[in-house]
C-alpha positions as CSV (number, residue, x, y, z in Angstrom):
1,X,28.1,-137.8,-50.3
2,X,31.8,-137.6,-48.8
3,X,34.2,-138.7,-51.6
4,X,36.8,-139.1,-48.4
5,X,39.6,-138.5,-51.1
6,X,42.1,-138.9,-49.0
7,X,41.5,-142.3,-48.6
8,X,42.3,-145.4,-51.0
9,X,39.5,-147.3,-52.8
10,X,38.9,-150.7,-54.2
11,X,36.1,-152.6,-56.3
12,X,35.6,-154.9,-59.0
13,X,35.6,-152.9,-61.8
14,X,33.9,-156.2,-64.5
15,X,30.5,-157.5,-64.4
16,X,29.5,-159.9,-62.1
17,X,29.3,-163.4,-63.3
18,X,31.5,-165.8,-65.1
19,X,34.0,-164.5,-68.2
20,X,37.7,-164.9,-69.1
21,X,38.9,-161.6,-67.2
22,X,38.2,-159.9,-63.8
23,X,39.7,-156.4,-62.8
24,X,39.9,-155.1,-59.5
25,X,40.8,-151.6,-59.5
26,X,42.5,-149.5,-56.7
27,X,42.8,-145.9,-56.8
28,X,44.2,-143.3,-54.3
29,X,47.3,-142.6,-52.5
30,X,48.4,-146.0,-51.2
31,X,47.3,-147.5,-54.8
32,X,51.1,-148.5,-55.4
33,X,52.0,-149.0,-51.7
34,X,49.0,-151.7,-51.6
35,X,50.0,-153.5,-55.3
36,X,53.1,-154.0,-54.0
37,X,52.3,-155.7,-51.1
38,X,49.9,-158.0,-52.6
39,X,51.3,-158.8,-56.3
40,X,54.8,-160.5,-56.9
41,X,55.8,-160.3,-60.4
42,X,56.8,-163.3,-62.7
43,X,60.2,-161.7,-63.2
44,X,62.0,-160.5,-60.3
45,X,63.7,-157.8,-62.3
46,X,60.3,-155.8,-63.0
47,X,60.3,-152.6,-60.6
48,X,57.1,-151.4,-61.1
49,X,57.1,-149.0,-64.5
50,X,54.1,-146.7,-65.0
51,X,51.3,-148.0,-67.2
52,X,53.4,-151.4,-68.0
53,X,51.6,-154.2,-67.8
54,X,53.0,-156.8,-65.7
55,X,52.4,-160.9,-65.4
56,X,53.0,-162.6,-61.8
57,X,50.9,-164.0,-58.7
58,X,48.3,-162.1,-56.4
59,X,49.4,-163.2,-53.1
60,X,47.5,-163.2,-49.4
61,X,49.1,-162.2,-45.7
62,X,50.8,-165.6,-45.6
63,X,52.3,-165.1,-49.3
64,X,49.8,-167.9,-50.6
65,X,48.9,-167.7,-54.2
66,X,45.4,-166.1,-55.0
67,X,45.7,-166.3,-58.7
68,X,48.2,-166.0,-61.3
69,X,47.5,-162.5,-62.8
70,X,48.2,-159.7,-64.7
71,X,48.9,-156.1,-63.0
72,X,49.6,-152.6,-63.6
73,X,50.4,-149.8,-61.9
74,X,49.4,-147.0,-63.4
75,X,50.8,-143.0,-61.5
76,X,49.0,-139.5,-61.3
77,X,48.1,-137.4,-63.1
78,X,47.5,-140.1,-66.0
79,X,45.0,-142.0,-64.6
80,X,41.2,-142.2,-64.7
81,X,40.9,-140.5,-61.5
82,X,44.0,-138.5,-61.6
83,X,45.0,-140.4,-58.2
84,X,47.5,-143.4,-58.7
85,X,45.8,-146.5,-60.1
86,X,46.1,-150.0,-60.0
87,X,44.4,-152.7,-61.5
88,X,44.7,-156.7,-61.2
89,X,43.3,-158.8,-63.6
90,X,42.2,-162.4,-62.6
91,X,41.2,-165.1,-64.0
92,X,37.2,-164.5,-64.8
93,X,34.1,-165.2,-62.2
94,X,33.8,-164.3,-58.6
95,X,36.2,-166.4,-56.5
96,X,39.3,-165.0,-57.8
97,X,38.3,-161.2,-57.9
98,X,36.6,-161.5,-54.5
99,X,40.2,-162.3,-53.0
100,X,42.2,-160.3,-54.5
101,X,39.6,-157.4,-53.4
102,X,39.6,-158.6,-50.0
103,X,43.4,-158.6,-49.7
104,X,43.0,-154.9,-51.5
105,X,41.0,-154.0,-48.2
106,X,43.3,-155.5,-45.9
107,X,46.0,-153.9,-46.7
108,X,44.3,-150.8,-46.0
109,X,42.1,-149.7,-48.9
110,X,38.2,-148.8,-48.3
111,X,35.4,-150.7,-50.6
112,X,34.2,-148.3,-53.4
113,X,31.0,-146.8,-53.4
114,X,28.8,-146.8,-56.7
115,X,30.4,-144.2,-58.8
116,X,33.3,-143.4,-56.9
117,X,35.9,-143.7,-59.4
118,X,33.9,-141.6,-62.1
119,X,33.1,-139.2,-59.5
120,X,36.8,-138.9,-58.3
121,X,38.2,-138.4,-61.9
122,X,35.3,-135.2,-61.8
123,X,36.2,-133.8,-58.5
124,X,40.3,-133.9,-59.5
125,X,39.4,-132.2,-62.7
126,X,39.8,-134.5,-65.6
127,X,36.0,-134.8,-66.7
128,X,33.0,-132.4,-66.2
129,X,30.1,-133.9,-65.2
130,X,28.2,-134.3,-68.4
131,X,31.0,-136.6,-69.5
132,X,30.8,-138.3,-66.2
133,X,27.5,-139.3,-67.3
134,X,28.6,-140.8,-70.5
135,X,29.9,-143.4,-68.7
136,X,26.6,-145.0,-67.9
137,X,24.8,-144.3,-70.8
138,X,27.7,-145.7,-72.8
139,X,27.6,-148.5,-70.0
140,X,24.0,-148.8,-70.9
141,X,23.4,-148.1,-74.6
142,X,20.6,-150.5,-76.0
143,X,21.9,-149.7,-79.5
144,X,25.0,-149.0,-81.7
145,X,23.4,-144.9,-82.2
146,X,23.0,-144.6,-78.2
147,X,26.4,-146.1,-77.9
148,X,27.9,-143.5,-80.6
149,X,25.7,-140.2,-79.0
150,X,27.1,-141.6,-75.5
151,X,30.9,-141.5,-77.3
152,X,30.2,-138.0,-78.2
153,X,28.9,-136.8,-75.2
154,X,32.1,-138.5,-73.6
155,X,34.8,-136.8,-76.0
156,X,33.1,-133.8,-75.1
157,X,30.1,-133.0,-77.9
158,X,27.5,-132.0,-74.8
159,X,30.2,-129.9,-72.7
160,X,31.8,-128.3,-76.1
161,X,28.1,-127.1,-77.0
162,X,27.3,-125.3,-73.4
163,X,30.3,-123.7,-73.7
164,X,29.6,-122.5,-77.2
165,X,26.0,-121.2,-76.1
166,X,26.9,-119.7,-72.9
167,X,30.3,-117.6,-74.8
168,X,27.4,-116.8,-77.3
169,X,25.5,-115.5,-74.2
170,X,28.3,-113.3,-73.0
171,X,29.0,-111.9,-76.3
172,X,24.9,-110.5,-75.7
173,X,25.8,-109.6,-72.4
174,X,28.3,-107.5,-73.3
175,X,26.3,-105.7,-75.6
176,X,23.7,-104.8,-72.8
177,X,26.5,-103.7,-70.8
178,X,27.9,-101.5,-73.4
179,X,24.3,-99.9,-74.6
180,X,23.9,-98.7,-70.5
181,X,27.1,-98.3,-69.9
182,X,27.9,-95.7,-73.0
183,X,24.5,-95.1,-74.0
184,X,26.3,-92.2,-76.7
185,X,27.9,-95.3,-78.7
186,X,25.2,-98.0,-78.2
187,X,22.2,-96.7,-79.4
188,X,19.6,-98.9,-77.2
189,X,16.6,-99.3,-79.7
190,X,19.7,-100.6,-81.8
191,X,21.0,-103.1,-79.0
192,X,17.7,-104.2,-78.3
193,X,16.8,-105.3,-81.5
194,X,20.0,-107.1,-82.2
195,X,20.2,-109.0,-78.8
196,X,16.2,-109.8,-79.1
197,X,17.7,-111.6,-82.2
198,X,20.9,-112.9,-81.1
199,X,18.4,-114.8,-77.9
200,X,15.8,-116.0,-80.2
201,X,18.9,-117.6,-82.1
202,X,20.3,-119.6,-79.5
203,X,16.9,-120.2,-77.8
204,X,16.0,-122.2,-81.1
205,X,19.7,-123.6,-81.1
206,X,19.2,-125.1,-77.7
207,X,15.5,-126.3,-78.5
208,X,16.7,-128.0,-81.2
209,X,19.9,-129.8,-79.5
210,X,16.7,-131.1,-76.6
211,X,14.8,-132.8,-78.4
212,X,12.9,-135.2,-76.1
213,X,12.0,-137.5,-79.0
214,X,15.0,-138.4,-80.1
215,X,17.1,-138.8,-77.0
216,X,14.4,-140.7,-75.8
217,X,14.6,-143.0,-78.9
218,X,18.2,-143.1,-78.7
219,X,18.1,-144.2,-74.8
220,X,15.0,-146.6,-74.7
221,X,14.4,-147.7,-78.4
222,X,11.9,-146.5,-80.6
223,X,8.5,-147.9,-81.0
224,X,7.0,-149.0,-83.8
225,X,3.5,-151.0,-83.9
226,X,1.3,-152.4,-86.4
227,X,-2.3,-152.1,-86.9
228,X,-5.1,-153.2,-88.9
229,X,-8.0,-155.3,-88.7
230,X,-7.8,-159.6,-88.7
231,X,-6.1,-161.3,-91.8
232,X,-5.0,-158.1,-93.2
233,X,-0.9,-160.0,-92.6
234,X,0.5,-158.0,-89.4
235,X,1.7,-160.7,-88.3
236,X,3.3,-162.2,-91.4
237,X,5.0,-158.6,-91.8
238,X,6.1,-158.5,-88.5
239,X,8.1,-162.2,-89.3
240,X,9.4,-160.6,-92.6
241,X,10.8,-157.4,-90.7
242,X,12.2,-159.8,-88.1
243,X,13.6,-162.2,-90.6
244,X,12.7,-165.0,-88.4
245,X,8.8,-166.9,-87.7
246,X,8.1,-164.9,-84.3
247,X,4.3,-164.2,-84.4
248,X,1.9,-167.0,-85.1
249,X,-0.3,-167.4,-88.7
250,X,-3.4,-168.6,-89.5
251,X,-6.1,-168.0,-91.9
252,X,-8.3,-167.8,-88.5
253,X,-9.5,-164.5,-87.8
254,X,-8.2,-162.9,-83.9
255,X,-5.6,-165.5,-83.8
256,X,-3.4,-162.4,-82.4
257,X,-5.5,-161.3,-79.3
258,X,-2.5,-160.0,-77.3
259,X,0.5,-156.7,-78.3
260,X,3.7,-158.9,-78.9
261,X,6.6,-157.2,-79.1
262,X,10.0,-157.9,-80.0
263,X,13.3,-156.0,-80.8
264,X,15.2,-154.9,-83.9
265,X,17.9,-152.7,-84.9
266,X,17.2,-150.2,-87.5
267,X,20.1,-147.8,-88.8
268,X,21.9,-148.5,-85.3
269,X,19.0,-147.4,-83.4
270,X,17.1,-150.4,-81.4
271,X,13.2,-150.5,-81.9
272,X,10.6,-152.4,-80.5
273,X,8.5,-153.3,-83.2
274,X,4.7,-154.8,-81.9
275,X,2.1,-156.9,-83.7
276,X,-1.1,-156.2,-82.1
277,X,-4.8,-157.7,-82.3
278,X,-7.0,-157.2,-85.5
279,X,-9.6,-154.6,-85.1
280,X,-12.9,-155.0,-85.2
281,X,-16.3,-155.1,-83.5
282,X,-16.0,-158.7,-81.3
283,X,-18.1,-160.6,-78.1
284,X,-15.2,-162.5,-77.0
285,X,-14.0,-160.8,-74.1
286,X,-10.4,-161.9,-74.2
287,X,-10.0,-160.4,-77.7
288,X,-11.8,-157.3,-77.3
289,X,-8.9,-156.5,-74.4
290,X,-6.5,-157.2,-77.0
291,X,-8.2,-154.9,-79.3
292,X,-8.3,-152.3,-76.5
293,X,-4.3,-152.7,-76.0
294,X,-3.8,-152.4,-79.8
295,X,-5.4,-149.3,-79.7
296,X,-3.4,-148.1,-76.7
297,X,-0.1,-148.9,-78.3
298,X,-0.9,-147.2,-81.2
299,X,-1.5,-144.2,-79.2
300,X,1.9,-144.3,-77.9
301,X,4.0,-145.5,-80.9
302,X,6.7,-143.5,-83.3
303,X,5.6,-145.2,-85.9
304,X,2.5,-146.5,-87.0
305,X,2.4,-149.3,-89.5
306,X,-1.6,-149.5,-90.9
307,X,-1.8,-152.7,-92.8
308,X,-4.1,-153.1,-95.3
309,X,-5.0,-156.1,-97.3
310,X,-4.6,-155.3,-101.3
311,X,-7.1,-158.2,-102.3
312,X,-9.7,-157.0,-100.2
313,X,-12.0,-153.9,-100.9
314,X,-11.5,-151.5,-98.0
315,X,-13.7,-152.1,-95.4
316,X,-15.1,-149.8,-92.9
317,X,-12.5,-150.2,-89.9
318,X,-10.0,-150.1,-92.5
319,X,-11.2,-146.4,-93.8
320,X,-12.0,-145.6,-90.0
321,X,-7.5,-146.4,-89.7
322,X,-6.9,-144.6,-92.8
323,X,-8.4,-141.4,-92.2
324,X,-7.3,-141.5,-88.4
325,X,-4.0,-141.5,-89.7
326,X,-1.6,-139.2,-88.5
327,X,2.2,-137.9,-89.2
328,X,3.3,-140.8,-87.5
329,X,1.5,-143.5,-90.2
330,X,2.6,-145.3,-93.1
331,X,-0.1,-147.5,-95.0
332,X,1.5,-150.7,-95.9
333,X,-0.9,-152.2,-98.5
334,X,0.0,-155.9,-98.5
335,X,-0.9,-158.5,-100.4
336,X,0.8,-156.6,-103.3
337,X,1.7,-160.1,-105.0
338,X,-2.0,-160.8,-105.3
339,X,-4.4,-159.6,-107.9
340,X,-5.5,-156.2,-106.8
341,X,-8.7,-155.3,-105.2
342,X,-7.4,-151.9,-103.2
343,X,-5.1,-149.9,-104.8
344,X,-3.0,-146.8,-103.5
345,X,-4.6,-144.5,-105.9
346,X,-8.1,-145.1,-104.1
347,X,-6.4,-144.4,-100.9
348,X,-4.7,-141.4,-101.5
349,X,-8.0,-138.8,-101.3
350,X,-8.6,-140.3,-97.9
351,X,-5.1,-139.6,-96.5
352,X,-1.9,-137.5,-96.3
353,X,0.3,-140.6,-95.0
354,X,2.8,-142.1,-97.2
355,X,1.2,-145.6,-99.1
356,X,3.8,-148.2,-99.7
357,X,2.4,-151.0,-101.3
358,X,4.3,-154.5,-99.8
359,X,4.3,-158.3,-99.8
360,X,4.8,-159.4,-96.9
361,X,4.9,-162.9,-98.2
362,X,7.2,-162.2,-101.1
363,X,9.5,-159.5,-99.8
364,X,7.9,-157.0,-102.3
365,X,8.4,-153.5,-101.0
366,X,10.4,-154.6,-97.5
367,X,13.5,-153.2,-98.1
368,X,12.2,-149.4,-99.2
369,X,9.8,-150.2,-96.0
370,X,12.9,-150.7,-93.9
371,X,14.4,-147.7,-95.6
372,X,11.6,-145.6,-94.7
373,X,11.6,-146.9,-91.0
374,X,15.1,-146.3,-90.8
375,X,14.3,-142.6,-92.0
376,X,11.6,-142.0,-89.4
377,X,13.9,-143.0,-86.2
378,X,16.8,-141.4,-87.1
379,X,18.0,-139.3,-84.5
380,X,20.3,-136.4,-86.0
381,X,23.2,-138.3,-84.7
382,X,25.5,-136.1,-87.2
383,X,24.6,-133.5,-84.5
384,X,27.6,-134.2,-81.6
385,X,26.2,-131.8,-79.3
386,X,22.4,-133.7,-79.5
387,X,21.6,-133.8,-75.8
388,X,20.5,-137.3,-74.5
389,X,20.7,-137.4,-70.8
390,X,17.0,-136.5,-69.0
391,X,18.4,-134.0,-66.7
392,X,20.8,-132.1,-69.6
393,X,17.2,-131.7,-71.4
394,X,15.3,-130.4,-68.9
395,X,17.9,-128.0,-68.1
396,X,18.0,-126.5,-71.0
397,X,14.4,-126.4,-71.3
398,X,14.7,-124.0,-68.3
399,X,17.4,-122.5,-70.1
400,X,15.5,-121.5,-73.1
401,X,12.7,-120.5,-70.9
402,X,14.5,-117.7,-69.4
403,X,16.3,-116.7,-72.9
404,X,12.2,-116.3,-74.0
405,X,11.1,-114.4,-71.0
406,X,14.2,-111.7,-72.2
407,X,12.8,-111.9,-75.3
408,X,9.2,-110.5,-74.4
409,X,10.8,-108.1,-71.7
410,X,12.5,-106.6,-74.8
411,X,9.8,-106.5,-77.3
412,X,7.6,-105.1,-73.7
413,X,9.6,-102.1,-74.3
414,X,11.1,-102.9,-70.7
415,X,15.2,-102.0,-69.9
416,X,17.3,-103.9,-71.0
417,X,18.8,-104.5,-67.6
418,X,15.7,-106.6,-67.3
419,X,16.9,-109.0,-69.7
420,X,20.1,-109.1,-68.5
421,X,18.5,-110.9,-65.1
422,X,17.1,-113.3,-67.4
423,X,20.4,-113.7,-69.5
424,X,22.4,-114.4,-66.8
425,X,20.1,-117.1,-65.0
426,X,20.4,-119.2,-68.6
427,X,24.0,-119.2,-68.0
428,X,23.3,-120.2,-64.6
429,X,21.5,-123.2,-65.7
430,X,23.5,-123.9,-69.0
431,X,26.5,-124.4,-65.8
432,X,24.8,-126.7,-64.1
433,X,24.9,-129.4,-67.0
434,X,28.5,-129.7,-66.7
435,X,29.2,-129.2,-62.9
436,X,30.1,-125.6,-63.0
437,X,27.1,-124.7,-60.8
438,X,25.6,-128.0,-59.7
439,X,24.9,-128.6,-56.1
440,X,26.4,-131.3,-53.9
441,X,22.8,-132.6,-54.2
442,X,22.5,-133.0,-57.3
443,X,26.4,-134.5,-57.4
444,X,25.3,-136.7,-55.3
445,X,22.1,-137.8,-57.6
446,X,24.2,-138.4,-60.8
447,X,26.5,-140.6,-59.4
448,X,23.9,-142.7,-57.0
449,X,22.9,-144.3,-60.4
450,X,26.4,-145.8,-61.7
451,X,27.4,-149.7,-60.8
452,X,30.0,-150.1,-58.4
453,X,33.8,-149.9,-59.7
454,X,33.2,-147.5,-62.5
């Protein structure tokens, strides 16, 4: 896409829809030239300071009042975009931005296309392009950790880490430069020990910072489902975990015949937590599809809640859960308020998963539950250069590819010149992250995704 810098743009920078401020924001050369012409300041005296916010009218061609507004002009290189800025702020909903824009475009300013402004302040310098991405996922955070890990990545935490990784990669570089280059000081068996070392190092480094998992919990929500057969009190756990009455109660068995699913936040990351149908052996047609989608979800699920009912001798679909149980399981043996039937101590030769015995109807055992949940989904968020962003972790998939592929060339016996090749196309990719070596392709693909006037 043509950024046309030269030219002056304008958008609505604030959501569509009705609230207590609108801003339309202009950006480029005729930003001040435009404001000007268009905004008339309360007192006459103002002359247009840099970054001072100002109250007056927004006026049209014939001087008629648009709205009574606030405005600020705000000069280069200090701006968003490092072009001069303007922004008026109307009165919230559409009717008043939508004029103001409109008199923007008269006066010679082109609409905004999605990204523009984001992509502007990359192009000029003041952002790479993996912080230019922080601005959607900030934008779009479904939870106060994906907010945070967007923050990072926005101050820097993703762009700060290539950097380190790729000076890392240099230092090896150098090395296998120096071993071929003066072969009488740099003892090669010696070289290629240490930089077989030094890759497998930053190879783990990087592996560690891509974790699909977590960035995948920290953009879309973790998933957390219950399952047991009918009666067991999935559904009365699933209320206690949501503090509110969500999923429906009986004493009737397959009174759940359908995955429902609702949202919570646990330790600032948002999960979607799902009561599913009982499971067991059944004719009716309608519940045995709910069985079949219980058993689905729990195939796709973080975290597996298998509830068991403490009053009840273990059954055979319940030891058929129990010993299907996998890293991803905790046993929740409910019913812990009740005389005891089932106890965790005639559980635990069946299974490795962690046994908490709960009351779902008393509150017994929730709050080490939520504990534990919280402890599952966590994301490493400590870690500032985690990488979130789908196309940063593919990247540096690739990335760590190529530092393997060294690796074996070295341990082959092959030159090291071999591993250089390989060396040098991780920095390659490492670049392409923040912008140093992205195409105008792939530019053009980040930016295609953000909402018009950021």
């Amino acid at each position: 896409m043509d950024t046309d810098n030269g030219q002056t743009i304008a958008a609505i920078a604030t959501a569509a829809g009705a609230g207590g401020i609108a801003i339309v924001r202009v950006s480029g050369g005729e930003a001040e030239a435009i404001l000007k012409q268009m905004f008339i300041p309360a007192a006459r005296r103002e002359y247009f300071e840099s970054h001072r916010m100002m109250y007056g009218r927004a006026v049209g061609a014939q001087g008629e009042t648009l709205d009574e507004v606030m405005a600020v002009l705000m000069r280069s290189p200090s701006t968003y975009t490092r072009e001069d800025v303007a922004e008026i702020h109307c009165h919230g909903g559409g009717a008043s931005a939508s004029a103001v824009l409109r008199r923007a475009l008269a006066l010679g300013a082109r609409m905004a296309r999605p990204g523009e402004f984001t992509r502007r302040a990359f192009m000029n310098g003041r952002i790479d392009l993996a912080r230019a991405e922080a601005v959607m996922q900030l934008i779009g955070a479904n939870g106060e950790a994906a907010a945070r890990a967007s923050l990072r990545q926005l101050e820097g935490g993703v762009s700060g880490f290539v950097r380190q990784v790729s000076e890392r990669l240099k230092d090896v570089l150098a090395l296998l430069e120096a071993s071929t280059d003066f072969p009488e000081e740099v003892e090669e068996a010696v070289a290629a020990e240490s930089v077989a070392e030094s890759l497998r190092d930053i190879a783990g480094e990087i592996a560690r910072r891509s974790d699909s998992r977590s960035a995948r919990m920290l953009r879309e929500g973790a998933s957390i489902v219950l399952a047991g057969r009918p009666n067991v009190g999935k559904s009365s756990l699933m209320n206690a975990l949501l503090n509110q009455e969500r999923a429906i109660v009986t004493s009737i068995p397959g009174t759940t015949r359908d995955v429902l699913t609702e949202r919570i936040s646990i330790g600032g990351v948002t999960a979607e937590i799902s009561d599913t149908a009982g499971r067991r052996d059944t004719q009716d047609p309608i519940e045995r599809i709910g069985v079949d989608r219980a058993r689905r979800a729990a195939e796709g699920a973080d975290v597996v809640l298998i509830v068991l009912d403490a009053a009840q001798a273990l059954d055979e679909s319940d030891a058929e859960l129990v010993k299907a149980a996998d890293g991803r399981a905790i046993i929740c043996l409910n019913k812990s308020d009740l005389k005891p039937v089932l106890t965790a101590q005639q559980i635990k030769d069946m299974t490795d998963a962690q046994i908490l015995e709960i009351s779902a109807q008393t509150g017994q055992g929730l709050e080490r539950l939520m504990a534990e949940l919280g402890r599952r989904i966590a994301v490493g968020e400590e870690n500032s250069g985690q990488l979130t962003a789908q196309r940063h972790i593919e990247l540096a998939h690739r990335a760590e590819e190529s530092l393997k592929q060294a690796v074996q060339a070295i341990e082959a016996g092959m030159p090291l010149d071999t591993a250089a090749i390989d060396i040098r196309e991780a920095l390659s990719i490492l670049s392409e992250i923040t912008g140093e070596n992205a195409s105008e392709a792939v530019i053009d693909r980040v930016f295609e995704s953000f909402c018009v006037g950021k």
